[in-house]
N, CA, C and O atoms as CSV, one atom per row, in Angstrom:
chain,resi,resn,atom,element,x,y,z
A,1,UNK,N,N,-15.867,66.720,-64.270
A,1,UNK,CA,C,-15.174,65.985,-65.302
A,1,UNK,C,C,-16.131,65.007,-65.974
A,1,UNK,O,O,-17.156,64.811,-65.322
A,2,UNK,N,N,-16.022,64.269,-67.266
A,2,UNK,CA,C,-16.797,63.301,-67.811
A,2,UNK,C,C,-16.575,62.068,-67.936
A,2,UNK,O,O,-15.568,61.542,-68.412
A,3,UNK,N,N,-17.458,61.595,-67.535
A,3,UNK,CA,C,-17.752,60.380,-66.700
A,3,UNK,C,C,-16.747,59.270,-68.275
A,3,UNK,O,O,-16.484,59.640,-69.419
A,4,UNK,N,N,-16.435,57.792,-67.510
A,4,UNK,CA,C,-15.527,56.933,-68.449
A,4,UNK,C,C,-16.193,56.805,-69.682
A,4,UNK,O,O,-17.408,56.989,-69.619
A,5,UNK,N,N,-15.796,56.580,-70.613
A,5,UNK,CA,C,-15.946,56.239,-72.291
A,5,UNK,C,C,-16.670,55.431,-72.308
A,5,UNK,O,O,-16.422,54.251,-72.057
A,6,UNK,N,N,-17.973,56.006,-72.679
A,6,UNK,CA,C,-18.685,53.929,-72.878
A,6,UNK,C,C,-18.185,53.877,-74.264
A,6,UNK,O,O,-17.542,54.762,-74.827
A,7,UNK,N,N,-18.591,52.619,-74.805
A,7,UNK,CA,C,-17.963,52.410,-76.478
A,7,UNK,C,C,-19.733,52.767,-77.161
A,7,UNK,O,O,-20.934,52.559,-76.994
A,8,UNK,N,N,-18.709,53.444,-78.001
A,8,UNK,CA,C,-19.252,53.776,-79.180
A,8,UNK,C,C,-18.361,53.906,-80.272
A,8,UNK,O,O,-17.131,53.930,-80.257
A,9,UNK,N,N,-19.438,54.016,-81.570
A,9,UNK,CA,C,-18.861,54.102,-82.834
A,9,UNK,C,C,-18.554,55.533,-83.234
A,9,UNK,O,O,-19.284,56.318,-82.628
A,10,UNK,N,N,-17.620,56.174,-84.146
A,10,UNK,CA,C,-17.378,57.138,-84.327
A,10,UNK,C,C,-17.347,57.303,-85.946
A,10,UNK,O,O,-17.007,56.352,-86.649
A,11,UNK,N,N,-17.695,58.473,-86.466
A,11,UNK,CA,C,-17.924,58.936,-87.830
A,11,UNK,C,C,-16.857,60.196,-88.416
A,11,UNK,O,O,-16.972,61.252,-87.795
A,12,UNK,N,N,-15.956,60.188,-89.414
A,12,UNK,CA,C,-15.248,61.594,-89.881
A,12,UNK,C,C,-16.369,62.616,-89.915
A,12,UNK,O,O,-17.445,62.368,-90.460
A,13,UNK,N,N,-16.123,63.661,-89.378
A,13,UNK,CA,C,-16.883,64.781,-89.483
A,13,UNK,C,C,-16.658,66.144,-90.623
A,13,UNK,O,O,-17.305,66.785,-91.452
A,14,UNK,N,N,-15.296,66.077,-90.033
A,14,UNK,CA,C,-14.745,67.076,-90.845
A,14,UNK,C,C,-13.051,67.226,-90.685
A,14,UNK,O,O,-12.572,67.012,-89.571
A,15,UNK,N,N,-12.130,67.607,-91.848
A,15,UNK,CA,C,-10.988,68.013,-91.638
A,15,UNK,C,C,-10.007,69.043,-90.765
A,15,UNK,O,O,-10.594,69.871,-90.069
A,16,UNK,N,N,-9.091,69.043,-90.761
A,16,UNK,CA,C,-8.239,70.213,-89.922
A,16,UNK,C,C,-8.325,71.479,-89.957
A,16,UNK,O,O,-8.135,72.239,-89.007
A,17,UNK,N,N,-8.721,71.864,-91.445
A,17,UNK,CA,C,-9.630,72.705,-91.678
A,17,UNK,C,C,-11.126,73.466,-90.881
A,17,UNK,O,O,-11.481,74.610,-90.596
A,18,UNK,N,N,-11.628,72.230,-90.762
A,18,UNK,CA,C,-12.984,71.838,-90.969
A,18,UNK,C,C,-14.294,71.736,-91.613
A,18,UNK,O,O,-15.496,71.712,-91.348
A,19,UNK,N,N,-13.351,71.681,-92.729
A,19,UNK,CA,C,-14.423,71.306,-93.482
A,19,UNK,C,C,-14.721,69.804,-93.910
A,19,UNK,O,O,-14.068,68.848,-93.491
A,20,UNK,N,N,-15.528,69.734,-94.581
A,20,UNK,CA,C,-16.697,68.336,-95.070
A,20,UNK,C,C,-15.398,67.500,-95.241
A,20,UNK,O,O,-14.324,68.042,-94.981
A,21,UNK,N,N,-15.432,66.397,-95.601
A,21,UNK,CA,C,-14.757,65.453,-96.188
A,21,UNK,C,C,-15.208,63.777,-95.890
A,21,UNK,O,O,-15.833,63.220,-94.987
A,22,UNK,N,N,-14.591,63.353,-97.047
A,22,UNK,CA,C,-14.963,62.322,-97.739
A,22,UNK,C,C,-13.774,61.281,-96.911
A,22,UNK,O,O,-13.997,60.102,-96.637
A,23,UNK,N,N,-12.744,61.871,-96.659
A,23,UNK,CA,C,-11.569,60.566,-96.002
A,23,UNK,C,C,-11.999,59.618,-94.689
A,23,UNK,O,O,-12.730,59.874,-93.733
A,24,UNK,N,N,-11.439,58.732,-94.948
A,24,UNK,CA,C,-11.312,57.996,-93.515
A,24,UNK,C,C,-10.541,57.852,-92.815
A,24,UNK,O,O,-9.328,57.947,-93.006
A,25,UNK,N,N,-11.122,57.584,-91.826
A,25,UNK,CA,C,-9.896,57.652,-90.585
A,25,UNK,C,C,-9.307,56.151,-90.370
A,25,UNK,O,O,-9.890,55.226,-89.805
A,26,UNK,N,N,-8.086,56.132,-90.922
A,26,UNK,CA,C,-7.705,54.829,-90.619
A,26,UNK,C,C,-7.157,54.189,-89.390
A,26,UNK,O,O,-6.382,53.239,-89.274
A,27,UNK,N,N,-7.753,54.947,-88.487
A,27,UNK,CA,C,-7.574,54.559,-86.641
A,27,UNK,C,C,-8.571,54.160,-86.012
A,27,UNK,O,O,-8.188,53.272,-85.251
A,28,UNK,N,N,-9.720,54.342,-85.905
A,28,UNK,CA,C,-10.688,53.622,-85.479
A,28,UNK,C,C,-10.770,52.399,-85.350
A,28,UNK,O,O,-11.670,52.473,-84.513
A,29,UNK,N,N,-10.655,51.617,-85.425
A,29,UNK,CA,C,-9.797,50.109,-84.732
A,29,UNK,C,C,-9.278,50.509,-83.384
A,29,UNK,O,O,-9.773,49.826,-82.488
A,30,UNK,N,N,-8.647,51.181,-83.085
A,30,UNK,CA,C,-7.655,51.234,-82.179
A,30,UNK,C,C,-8.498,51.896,-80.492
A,30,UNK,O,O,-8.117,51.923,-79.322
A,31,UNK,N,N,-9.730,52.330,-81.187
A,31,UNK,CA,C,-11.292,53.009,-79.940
A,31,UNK,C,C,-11.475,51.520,-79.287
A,31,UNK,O,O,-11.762,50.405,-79.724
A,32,UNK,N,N,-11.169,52.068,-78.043
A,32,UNK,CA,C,-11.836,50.883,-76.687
A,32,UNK,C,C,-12.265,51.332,-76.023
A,32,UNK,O,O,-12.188,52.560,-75.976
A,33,UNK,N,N,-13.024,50.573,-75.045
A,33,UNK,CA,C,-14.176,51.302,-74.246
A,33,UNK,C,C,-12.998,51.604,-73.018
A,33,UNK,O,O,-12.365,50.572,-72.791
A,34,UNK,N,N,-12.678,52.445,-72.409
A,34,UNK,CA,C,-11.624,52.752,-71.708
A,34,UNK,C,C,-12.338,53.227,-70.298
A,34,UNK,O,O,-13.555,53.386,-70.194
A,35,UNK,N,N,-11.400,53.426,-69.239
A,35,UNK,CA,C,-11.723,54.267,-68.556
A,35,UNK,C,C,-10.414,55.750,-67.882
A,35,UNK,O,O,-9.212,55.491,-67.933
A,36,UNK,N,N,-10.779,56.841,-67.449
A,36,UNK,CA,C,-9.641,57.772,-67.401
A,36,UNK,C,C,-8.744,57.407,-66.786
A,36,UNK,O,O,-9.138,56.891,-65.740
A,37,UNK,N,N,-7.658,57.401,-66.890
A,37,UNK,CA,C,-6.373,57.342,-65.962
A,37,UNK,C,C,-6.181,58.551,-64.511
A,37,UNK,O,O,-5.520,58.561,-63.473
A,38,UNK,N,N,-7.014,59.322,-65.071
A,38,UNK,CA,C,-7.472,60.770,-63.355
A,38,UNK,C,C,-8.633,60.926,-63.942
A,38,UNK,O,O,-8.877,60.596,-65.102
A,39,UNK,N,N,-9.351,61.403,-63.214
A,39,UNK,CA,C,-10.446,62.584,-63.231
A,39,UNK,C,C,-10.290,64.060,-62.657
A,39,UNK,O,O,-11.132,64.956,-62.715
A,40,UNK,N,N,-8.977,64.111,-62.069
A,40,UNK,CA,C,-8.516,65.361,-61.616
A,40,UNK,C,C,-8.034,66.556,-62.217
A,40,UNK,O,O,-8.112,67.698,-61.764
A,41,UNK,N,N,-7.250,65.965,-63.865
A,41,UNK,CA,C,-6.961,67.109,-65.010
A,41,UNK,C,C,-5.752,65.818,-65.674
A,41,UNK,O,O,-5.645,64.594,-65.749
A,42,UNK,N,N,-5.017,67.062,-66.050
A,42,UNK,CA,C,-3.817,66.243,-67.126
A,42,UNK,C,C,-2.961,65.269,-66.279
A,42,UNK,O,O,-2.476,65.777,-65.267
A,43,UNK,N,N,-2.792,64.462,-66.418
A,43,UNK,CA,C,-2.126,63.597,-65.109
A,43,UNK,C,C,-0.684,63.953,-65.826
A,43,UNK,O,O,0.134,63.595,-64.978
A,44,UNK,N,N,-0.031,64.421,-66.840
A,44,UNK,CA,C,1.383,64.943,-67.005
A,44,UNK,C,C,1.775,66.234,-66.096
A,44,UNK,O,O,2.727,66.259,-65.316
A,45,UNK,N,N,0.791,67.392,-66.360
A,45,UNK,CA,C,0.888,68.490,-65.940
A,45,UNK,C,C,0.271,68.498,-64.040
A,45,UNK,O,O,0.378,69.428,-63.241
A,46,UNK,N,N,-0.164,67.531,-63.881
A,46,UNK,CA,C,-0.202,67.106,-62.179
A,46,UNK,C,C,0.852,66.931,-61.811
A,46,UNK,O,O,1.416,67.752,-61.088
A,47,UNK,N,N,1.677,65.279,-62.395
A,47,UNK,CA,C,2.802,65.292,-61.719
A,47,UNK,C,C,4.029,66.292,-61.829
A,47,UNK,O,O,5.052,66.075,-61.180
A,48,UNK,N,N,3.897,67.468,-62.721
A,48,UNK,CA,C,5.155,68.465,-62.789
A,48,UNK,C,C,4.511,69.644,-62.240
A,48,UNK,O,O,5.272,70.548,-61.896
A,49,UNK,N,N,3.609,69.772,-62.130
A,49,UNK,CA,C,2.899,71.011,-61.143
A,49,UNK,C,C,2.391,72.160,-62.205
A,49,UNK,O,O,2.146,73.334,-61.930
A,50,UNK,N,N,2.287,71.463,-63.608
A,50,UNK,CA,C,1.900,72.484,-64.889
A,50,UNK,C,C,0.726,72.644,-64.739
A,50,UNK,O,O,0.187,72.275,-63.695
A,51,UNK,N,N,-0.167,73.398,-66.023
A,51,UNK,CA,C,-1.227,73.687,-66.247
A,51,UNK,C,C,-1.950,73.569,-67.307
A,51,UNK,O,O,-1.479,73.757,-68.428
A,52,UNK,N,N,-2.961,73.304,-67.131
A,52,UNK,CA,C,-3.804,73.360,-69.057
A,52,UNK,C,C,-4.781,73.523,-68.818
A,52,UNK,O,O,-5.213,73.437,-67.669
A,53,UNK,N,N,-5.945,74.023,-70.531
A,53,UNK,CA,C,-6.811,74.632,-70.639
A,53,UNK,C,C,-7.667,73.578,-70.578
A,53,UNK,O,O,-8.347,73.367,-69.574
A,54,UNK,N,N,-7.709,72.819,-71.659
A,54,UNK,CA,C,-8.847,71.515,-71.747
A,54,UNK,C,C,-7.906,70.318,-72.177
A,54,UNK,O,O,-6.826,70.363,-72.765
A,55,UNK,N,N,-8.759,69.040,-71.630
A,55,UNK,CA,C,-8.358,67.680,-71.530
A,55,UNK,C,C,-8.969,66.868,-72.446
A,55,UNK,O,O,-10.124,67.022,-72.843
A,56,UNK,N,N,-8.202,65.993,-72.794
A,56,UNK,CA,C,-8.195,65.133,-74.313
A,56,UNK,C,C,-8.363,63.536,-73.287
A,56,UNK,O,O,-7.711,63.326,-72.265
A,57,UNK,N,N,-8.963,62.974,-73.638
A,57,UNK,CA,C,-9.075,61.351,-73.129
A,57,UNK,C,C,-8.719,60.247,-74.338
A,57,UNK,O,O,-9.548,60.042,-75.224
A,58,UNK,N,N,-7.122,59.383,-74.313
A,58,UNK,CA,C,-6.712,58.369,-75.073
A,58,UNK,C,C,-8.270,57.764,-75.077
A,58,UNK,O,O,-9.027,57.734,-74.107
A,59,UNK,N,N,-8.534,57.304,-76.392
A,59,UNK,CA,C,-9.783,55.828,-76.366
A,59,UNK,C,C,-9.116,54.866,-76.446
A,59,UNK,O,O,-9.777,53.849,-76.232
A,60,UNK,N,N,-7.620,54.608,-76.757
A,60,UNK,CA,C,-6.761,53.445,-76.047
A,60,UNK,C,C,-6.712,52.888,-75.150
A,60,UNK,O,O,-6.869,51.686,-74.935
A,61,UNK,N,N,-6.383,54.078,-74.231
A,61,UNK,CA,C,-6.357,53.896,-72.929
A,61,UNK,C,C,-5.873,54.186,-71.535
A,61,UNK,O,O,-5.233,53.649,-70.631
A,62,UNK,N,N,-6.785,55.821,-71.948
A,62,UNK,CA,C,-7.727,56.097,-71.106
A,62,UNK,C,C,-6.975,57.402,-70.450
A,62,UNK,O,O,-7.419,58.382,-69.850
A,63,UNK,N,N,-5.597,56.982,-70.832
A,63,UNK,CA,C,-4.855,58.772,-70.559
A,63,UNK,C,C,-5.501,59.999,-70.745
A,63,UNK,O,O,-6.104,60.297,-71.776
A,64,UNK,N,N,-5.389,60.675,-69.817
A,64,UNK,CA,C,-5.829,61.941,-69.791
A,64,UNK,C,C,-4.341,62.878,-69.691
A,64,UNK,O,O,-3.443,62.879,-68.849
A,65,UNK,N,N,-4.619,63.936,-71.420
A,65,UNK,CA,C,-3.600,64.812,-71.410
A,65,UNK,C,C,-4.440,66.016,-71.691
A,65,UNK,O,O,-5.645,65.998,-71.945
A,66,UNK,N,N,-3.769,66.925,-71.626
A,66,UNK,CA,C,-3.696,68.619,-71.722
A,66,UNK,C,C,-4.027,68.829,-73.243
A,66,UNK,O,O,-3.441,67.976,-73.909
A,67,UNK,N,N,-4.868,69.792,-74.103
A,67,UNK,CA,C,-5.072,70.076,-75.392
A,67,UNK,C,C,-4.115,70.561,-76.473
A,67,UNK,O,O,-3.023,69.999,-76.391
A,68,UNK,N,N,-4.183,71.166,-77.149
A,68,UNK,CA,C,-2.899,71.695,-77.947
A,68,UNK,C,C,-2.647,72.934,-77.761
A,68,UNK,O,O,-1.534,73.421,-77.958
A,69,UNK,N,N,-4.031,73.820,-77.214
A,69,UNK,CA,C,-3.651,75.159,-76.740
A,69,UNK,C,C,-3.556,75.319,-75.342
A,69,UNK,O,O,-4.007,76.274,-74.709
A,70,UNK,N,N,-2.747,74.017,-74.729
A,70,UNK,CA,C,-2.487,73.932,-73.150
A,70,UNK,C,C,-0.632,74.145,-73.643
A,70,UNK,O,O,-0.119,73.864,-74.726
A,71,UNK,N,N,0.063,74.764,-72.327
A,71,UNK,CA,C,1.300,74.739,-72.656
A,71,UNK,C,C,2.277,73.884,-73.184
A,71,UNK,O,O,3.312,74.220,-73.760
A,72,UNK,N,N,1.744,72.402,-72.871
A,72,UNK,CA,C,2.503,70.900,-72.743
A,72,UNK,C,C,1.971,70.208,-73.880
A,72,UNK,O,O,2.460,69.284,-74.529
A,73,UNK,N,N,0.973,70.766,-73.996
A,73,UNK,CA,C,0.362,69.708,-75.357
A,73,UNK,C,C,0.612,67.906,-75.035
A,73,UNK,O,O,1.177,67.072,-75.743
A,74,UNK,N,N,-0.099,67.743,-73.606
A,74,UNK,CA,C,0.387,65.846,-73.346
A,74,UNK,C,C,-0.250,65.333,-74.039
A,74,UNK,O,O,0.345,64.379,-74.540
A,75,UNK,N,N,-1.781,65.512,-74.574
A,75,UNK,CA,C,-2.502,64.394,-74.966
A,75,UNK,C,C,-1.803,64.418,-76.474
A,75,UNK,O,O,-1.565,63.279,-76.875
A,76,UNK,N,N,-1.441,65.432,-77.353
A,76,UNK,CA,C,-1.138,64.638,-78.954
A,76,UNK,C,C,0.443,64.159,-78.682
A,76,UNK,O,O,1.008,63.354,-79.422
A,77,UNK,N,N,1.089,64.785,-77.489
A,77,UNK,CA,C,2.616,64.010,-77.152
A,77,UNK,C,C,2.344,62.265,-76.985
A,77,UNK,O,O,2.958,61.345,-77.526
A,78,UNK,N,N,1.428,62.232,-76.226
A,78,UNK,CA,C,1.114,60.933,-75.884
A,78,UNK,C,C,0.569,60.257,-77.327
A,78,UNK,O,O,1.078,59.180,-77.639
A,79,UNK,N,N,-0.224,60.715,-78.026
A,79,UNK,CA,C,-0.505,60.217,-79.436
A,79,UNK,C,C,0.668,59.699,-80.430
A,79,UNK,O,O,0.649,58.636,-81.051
A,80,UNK,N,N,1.989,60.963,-80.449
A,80,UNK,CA,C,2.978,60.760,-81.009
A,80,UNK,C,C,3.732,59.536,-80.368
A,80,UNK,O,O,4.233,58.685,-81.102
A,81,UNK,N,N,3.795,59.468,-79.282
A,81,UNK,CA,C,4.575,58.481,-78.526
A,81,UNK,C,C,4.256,57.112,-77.752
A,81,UNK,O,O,4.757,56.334,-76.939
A,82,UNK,N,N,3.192,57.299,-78.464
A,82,UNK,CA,C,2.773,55.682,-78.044
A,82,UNK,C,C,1.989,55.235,-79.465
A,82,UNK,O,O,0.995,55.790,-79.931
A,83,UNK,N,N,2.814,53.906,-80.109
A,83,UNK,CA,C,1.940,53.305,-81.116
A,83,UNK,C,C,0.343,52.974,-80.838
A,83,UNK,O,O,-0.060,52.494,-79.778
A,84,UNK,N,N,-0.372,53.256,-81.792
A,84,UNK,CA,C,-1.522,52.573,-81.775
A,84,UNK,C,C,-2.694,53.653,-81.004
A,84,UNK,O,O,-3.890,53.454,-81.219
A,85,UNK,N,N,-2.313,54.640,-80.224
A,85,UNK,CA,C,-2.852,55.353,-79.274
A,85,UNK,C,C,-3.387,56.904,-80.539
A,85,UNK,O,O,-3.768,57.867,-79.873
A,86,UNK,N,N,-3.410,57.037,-81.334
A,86,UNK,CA,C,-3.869,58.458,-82.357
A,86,UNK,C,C,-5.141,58.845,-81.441
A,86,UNK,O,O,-5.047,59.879,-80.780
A,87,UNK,N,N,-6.266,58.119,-81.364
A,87,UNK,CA,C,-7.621,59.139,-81.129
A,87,UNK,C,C,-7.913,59.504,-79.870
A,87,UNK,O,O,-8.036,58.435,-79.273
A,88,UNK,N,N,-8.124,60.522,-78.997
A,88,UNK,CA,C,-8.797,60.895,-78.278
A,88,UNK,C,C,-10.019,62.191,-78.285
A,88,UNK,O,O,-10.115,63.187,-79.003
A,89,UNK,N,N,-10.781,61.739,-77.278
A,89,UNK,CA,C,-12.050,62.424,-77.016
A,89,UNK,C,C,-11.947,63.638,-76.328
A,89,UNK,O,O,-11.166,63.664,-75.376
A,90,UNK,N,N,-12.490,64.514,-76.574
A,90,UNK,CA,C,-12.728,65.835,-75.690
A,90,UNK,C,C,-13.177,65.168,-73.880
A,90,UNK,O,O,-14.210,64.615,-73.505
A,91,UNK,N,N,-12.186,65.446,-73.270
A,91,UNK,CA,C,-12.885,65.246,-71.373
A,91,UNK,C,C,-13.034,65.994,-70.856
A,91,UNK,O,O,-12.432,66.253,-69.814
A,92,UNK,N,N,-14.206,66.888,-71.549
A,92,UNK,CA,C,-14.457,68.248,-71.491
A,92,UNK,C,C,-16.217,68.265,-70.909
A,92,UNK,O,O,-16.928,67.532,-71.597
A,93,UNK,N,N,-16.743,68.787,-70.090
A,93,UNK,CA,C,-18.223,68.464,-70.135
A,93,UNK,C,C,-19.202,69.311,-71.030
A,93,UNK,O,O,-19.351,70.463,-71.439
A,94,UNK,N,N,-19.884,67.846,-71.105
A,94,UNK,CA,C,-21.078,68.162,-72.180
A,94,UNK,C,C,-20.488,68.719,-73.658
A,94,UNK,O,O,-21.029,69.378,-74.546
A,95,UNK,N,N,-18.942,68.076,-73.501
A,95,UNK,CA,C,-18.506,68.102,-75.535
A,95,UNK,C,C,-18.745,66.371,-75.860
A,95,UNK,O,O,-18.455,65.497,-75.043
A,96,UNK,N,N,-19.279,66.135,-77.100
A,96,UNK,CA,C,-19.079,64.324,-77.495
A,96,UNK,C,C,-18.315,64.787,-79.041
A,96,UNK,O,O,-18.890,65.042,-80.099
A,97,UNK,N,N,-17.434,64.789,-78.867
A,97,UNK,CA,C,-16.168,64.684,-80.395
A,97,UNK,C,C,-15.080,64.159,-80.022
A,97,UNK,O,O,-14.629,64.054,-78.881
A,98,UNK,N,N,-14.594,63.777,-81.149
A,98,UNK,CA,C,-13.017,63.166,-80.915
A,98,UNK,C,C,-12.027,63.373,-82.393
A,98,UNK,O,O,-12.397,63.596,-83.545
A,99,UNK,N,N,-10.685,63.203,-81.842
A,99,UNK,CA,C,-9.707,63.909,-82.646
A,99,UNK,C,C,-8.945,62.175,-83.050
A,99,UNK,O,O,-8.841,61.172,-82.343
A,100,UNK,N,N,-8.485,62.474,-84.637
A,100,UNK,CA,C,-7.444,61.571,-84.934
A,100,UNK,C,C,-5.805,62.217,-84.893
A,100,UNK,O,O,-5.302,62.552,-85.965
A,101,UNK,N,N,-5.397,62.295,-84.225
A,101,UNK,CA,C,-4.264,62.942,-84.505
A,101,UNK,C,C,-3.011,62.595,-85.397
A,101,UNK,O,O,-2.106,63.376,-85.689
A,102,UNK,N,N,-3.121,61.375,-85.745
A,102,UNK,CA,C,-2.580,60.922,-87.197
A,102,UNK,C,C,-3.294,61.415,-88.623
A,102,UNK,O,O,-2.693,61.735,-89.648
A,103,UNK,N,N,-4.322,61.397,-88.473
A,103,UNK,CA,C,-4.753,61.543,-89.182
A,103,UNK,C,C,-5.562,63.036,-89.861
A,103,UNK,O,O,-5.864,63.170,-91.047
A,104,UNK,N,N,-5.794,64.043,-88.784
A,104,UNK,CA,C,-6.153,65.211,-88.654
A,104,UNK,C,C,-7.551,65.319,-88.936
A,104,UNK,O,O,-7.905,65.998,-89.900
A,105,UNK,N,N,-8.522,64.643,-88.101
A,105,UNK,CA,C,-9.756,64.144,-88.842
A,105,UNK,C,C,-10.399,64.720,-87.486
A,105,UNK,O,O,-9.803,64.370,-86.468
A,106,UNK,N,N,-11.619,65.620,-87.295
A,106,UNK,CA,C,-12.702,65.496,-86.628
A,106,UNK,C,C,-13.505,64.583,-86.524
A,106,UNK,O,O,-14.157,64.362,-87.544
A,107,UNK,N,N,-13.809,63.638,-85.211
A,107,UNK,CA,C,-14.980,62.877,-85.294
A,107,UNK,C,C,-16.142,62.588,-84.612
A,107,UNK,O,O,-15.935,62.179,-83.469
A,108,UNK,N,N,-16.899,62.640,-84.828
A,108,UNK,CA,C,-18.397,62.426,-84.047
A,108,UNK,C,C,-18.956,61.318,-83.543
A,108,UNK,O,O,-18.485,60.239,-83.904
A,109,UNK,N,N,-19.560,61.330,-83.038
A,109,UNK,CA,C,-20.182,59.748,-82.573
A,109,UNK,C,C,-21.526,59.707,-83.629
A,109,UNK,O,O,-22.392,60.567,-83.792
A,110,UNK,N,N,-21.354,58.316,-84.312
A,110,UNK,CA,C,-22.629,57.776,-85.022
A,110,UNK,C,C,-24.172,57.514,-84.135
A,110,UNK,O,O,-25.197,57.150,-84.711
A,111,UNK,N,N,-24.087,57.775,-82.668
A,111,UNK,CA,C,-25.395,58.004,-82.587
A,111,UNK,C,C,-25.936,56.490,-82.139
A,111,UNK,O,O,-26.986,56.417,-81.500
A,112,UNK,N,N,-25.187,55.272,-82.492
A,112,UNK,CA,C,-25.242,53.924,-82.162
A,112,UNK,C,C,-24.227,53.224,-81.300
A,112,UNK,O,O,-23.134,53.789,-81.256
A,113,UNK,N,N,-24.316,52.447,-80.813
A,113,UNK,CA,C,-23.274,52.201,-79.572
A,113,UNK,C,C,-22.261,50.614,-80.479
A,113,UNK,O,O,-22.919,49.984,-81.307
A,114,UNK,N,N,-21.514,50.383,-80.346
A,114,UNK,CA,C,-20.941,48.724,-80.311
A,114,UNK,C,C,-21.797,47.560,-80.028
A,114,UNK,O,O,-21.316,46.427,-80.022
């Protein structure tokens, strides 16, 4: 699994699409240096005995949910259902991207830390 969030800054990469774009992500504010809530998998699909493909990490804080092509889809449930919580990171090894899910924005890390 990948190790806690140090802080960093994050950049739009690309749309839902994926392609180029010019928008911003008006969530970034909301990135803290967090740490996971498990390192074991989706902590939704643990406590119900489910399953998923790949894991999304809140930069809120720090939830670890299931992807969108996992059955449960926890991590953008958890996005929808908790204010303030839109972005998480791939807790996937050796991926560095992250998703706005309000916003439908790919994002990258700028390469510079906080």
């Amino acid at each position: 699994m990948s190790e806690p969030s140090e802080s960093k800054d994050w950049q739009v990469a690309a749309d839902v699409e994926g392609k180029a774009t010019q928008r911003d992500c008006a969530h970034l504010g909301e990135v803290r240096e967090v740490s996971p809530s498990t390192t074991e998998g989706c902590e939704d699909c643990l406590r119900t005995g489910s399953t998923w493909l790949h894991l999304r990490e809140c930069l809120a804080c720090g939830h670890i949910g299931c992807c969108d092509s996992s059955p449960n889809r926890h991590a953008s449930a958890h996005a929808r259902e908790e204010s303030g919580h839109d972005v998480a990171r791939s807790f996937e090894p050796g991926e560095d991207w992250a998703w706005c899910y309000a916003d439908q924005l790919l994002l990258l890390p700028t390469g510079g830390g906080r």
